[in-house]
KEKEDO-964961 format. One line per 3 residues: number of its first residue (from 1); for each residue x, y, z of C-alpha. Coordinates in steps of 0.1 Angstrom, whole numbers, plus 5000, padded with zeros to 4 digits. Example, Ala and Ser with C-alpha at 12.3 -4.5 7.8 and 13.67 -1.06 7.14 Angstrom:
BEGIN
1	5123 4955 5078 ~ 5137 4989 5071
//
This chain:
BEGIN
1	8577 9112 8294 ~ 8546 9088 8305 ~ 8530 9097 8266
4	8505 9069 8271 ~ 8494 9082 8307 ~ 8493 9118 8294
7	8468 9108 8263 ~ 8443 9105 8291 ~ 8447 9141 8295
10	8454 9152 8262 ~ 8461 9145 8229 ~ 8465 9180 8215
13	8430 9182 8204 ~ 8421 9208 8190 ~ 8457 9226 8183
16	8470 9232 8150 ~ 8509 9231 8147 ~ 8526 9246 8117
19	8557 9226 8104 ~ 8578 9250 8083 ~ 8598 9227 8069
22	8615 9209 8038 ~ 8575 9197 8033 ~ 8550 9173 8042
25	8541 9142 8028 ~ 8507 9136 8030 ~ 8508 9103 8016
28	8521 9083 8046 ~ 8494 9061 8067 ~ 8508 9079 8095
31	8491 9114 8086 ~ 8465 9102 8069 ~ 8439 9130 8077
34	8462 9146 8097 ~ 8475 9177 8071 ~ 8454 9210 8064
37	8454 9227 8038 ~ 8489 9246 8037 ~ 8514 9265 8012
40	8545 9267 8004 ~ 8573 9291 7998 ~ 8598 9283 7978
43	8616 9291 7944 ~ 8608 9257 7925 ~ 8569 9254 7935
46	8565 9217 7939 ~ 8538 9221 7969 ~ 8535 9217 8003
49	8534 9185 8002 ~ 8566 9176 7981 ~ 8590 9167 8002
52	8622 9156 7988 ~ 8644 9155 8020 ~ 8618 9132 8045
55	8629 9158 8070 ~ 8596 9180 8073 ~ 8574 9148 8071
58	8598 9136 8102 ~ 8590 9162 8120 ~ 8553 9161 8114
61	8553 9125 8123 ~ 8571 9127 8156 ~ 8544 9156 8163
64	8509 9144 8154 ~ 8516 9113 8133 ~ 8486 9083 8141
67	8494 9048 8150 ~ 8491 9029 8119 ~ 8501 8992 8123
70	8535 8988 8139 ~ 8554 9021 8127 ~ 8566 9051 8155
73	8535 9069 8163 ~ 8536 9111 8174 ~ 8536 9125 8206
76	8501 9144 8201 ~ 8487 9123 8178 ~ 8451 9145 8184
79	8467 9176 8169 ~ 8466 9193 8131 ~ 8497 9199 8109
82	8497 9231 8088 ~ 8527 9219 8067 ~ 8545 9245 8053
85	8572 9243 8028 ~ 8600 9270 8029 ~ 8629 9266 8008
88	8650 9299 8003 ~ 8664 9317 8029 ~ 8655 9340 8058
91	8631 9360 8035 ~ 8609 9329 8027 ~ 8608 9316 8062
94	8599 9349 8071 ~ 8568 9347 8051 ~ 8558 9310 8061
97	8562 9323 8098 ~ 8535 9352 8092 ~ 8514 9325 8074
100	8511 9302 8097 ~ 8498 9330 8123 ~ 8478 9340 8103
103	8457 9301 8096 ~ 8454 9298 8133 ~ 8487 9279 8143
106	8489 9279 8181 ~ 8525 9264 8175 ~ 8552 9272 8151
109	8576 9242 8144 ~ 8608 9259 8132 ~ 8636 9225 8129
112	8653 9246 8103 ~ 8677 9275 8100 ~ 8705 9291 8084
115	8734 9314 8090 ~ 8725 9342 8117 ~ 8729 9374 8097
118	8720 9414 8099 ~ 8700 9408 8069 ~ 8686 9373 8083
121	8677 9393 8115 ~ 8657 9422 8096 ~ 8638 9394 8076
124	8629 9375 8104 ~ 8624 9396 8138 ~ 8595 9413 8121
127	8578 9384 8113 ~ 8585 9366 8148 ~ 8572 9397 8166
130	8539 9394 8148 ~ 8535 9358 8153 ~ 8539 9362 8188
133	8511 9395 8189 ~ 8487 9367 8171 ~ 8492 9345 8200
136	8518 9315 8187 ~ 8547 9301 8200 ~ 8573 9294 8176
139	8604 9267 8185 ~ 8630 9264 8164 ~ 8658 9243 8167
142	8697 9254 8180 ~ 8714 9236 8157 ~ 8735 9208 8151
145	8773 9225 8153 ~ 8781 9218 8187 ~ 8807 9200 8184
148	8820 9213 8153 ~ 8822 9255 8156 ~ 8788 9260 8173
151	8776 9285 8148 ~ 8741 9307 8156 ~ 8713 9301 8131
154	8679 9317 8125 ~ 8651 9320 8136 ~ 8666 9304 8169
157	8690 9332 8182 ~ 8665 9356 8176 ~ 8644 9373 8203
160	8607 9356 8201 ~ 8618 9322 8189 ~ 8621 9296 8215
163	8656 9278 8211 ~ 8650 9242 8218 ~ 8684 9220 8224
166	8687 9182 8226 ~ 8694 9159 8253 ~ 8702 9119 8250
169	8683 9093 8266 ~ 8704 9096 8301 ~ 8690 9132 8297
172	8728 9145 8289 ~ 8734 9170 8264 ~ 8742 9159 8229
175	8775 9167 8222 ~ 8763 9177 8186 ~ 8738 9203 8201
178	8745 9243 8195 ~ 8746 9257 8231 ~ 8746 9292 8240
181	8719 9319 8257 ~ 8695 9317 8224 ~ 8686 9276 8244
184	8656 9280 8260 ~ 8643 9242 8264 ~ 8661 9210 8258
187	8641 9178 8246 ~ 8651 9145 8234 ~ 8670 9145 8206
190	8689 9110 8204 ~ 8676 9075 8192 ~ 8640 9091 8182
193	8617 9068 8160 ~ 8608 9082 8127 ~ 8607 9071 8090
196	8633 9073 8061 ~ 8630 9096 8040 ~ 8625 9076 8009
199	8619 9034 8011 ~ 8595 9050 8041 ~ 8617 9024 8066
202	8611 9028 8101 ~ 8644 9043 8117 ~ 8662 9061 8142
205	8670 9099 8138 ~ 8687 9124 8161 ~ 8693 9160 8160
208	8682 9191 8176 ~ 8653 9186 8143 ~ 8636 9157 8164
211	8642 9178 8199 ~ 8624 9211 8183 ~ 8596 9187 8175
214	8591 9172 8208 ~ 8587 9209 8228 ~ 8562 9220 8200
217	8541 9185 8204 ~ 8545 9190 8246 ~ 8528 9227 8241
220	8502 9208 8218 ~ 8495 9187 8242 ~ 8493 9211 8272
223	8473 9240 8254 ~ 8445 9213 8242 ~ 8446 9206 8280
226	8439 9245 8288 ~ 8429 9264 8258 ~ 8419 9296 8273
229	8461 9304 8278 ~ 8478 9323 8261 ~ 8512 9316 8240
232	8532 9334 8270 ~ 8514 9313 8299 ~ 8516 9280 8282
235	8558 9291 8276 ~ 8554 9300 8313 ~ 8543 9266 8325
238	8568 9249 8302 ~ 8598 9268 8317 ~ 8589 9263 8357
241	8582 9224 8349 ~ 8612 9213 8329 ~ 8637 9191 8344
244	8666 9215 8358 ~ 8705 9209 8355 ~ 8719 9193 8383
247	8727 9223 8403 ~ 8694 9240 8400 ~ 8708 9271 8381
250	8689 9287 8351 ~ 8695 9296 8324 ~ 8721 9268 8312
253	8737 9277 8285 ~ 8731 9238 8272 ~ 8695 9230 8279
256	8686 9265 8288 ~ 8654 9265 8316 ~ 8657 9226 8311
259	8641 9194 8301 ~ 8601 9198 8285 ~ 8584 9174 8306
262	8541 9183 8299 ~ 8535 9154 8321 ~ 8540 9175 8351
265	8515 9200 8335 ~ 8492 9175 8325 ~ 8492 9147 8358
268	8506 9166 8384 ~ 8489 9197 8379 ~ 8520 9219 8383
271	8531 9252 8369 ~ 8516 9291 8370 ~ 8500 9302 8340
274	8508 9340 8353 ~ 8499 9372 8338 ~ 8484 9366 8299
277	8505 9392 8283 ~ 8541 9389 8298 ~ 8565 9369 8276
280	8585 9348 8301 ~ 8613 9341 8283 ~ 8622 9377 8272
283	8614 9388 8306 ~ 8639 9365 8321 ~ 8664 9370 8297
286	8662 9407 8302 ~ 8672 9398 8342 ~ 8710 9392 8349
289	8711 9352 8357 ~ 8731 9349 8386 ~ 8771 9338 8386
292	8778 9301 8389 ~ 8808 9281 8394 ~ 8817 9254 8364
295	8815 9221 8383 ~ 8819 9180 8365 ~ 8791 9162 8361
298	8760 9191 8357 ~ 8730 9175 8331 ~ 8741 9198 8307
301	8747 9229 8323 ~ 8781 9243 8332 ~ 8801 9214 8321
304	8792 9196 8290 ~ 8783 9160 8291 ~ 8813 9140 8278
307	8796 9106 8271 ~ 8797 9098 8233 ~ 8769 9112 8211
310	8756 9100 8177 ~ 8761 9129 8151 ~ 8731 9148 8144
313	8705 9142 8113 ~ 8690 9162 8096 ~ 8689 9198 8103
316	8683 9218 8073 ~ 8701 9253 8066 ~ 8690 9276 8037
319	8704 9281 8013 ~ 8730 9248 8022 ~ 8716 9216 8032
322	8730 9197 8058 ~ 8726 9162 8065 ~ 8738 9134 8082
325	8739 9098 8083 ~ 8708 9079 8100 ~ 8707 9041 8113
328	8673 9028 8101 ~ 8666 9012 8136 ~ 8627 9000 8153
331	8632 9005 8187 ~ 8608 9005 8217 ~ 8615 9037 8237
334	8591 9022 8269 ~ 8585 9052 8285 ~ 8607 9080 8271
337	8584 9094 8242 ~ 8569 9073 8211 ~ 8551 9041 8218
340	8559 9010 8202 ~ 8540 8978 8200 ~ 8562 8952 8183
343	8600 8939 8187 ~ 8625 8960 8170 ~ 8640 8950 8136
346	8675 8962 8124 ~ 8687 8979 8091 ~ 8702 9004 8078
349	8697 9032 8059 ~ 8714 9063 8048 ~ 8710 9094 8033
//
């Protein structure tokens, strides 16, 4: 992703993301002075910035986290986290997704779900049509299943949210990633620095969690570039510049209108903005995509990629949690995402 050649552009200055998550913890010298003031809605009212899992402070670091000696560093270190801690179900989220409209969240980090219901749909499509009128974008992760039943989950089936799938480092689609037509974006999602949740180790986590946080960190970064757009022309952009499946054919069902890839926003000057008030990504679903033919090989579209994939960590679902092992790894990533100044050490680490 060239992160260190796009921080000359932008760092997403200026852009508050809002993490609605498992929580935040403030105390890591990561996000030191990086967390506003947020809330929390839950059933056991520990705080926003209680987090028992290490999941929502994951996601937070892989966003906006600061380089603080030698640990993984985020991918718009210049942007706010609203951390918001939702524990509960569809109704909860609901609420936290209103909130964080409403304290001036640009982007809504959603790397969370749960079972995709009638009654999780009348919670939750309210509350994502009214974050989108206040001007956010909200991404929320697929899902983790698949491999394994490839169940829906809110908030990312749901018309509004933008589905956001994972790819691996050859930019294949995990095999642990939920594909279907609610996958708008793809990011990566495999081998991703972060911490542990609790000896704080620096490790390796995968999931379409870490994927969800790299597209809301890429609109960060390309909205501090251009703040007079709007949610639906910073989507816009997003969608014409991702990296396309092989064959050129969108929507794939696996990495949906493809790869993020802000660089092409922010260096090469590409992409439309378009009209202000047009959602792109309801407008396009609302057009019959053309037939294809299944063919070997495509990055993720018609034919799933069959190289071996770690399984996926960490992707909450309400009221279940569900977790995964993680290989507490320091890695240096060169140019995909997270830069990295020192050799990596092994351990190990799990859950």
């Amino acid at each position: 992703m060239q992160a260190e050649r796009m921080w000359e552009a932008s760092t997403g200055e200026g852009v508050t993301v809002a993490v609605i998550d498992s929580g935040v913890d403030g105390s890591v010298p990561e996000l030191q002075g990086k967390l506003l003031p947020g809330t929390e809605f839950s059933t056991d009212q520990h705080g926003e910035n209680y987090d028992s899992l290490g999941h929502g402070t994951s996601m937070a670091m892989i966003i906006a986290g600061r380089r603080s000696g030698t640990s993984a560093w985020g991918l718009a270190p210049g942007s706010k986290i609203l951390p918001i801690r939702s524990a509960g179900g569809s109704w909860y989220m609901a609420k936290s997704i209103r909130y964080a409209a409403d304290h001036g969240a640009k982007v809504i980090n959603v790397s969370e779900g749960g079972p995709l219901t009638e009654a999780s749909k009348a919670d939750l499509l309210p509350a994502i049509e009214y974050a989108n009128a206040k001007g956010s974008l909200i991404f929320a992760a697929t899902g983790n299943s698949g491999d394994k039943g490839n169940a829906k989950n809110y908030p990312a089936s749901l018309p509004g949210a933008i589905g956001v799938g994972a790819v691996d480092k050859s930019l294949k689609v995990a095999n642990f990633s939920t594909f279907g037509p609610e996958v708008a974006l793809a990011a990566p999602g495999v081998g991703i620095p972060t911490r542990c949740t609790k000896e704080l180790l620096e490790c390796v986590a995968q999931g379409t969690s870490q994927a969800t946080a790299i597209a809301s960190a890429s609109a960060a970064l390309i909205w501090s570039a251009h703040p007079t757009w709007t949610n639906n022309q910073v989507l816009r952009v997003m969608m014409q510049t991702a990296g396309k499946p092989e064959d050129g054919k969108v929507p794939s069902k696996y990495i949906g209108y493809g790869i993020v890839r802000p660089r092409k926003v922010l260096l090469d000057k590409e992409g439309d903005p378009g009209p202000a008030d047009v959602n792109p990504l309801l407008a396009a679903r609302e057009t019959p995509a053309p037939s294809r033919t299944p063919r070997s090989g495509d990055n993720g579209d018609d034919k799933k990629a069959t190289n071996p994939a770690p399984k996926a960590d960490g992707f909450p679902t309400w009221p279940i949690i569900a977790g995964g092992g993680v290989a507490a790894l320091a890695v240096i990533l060169g140019g995909l995402l997270i830069a990295r100044r020192k050799k990596a050490q092994l351990s190990t680490h799990s859950r």
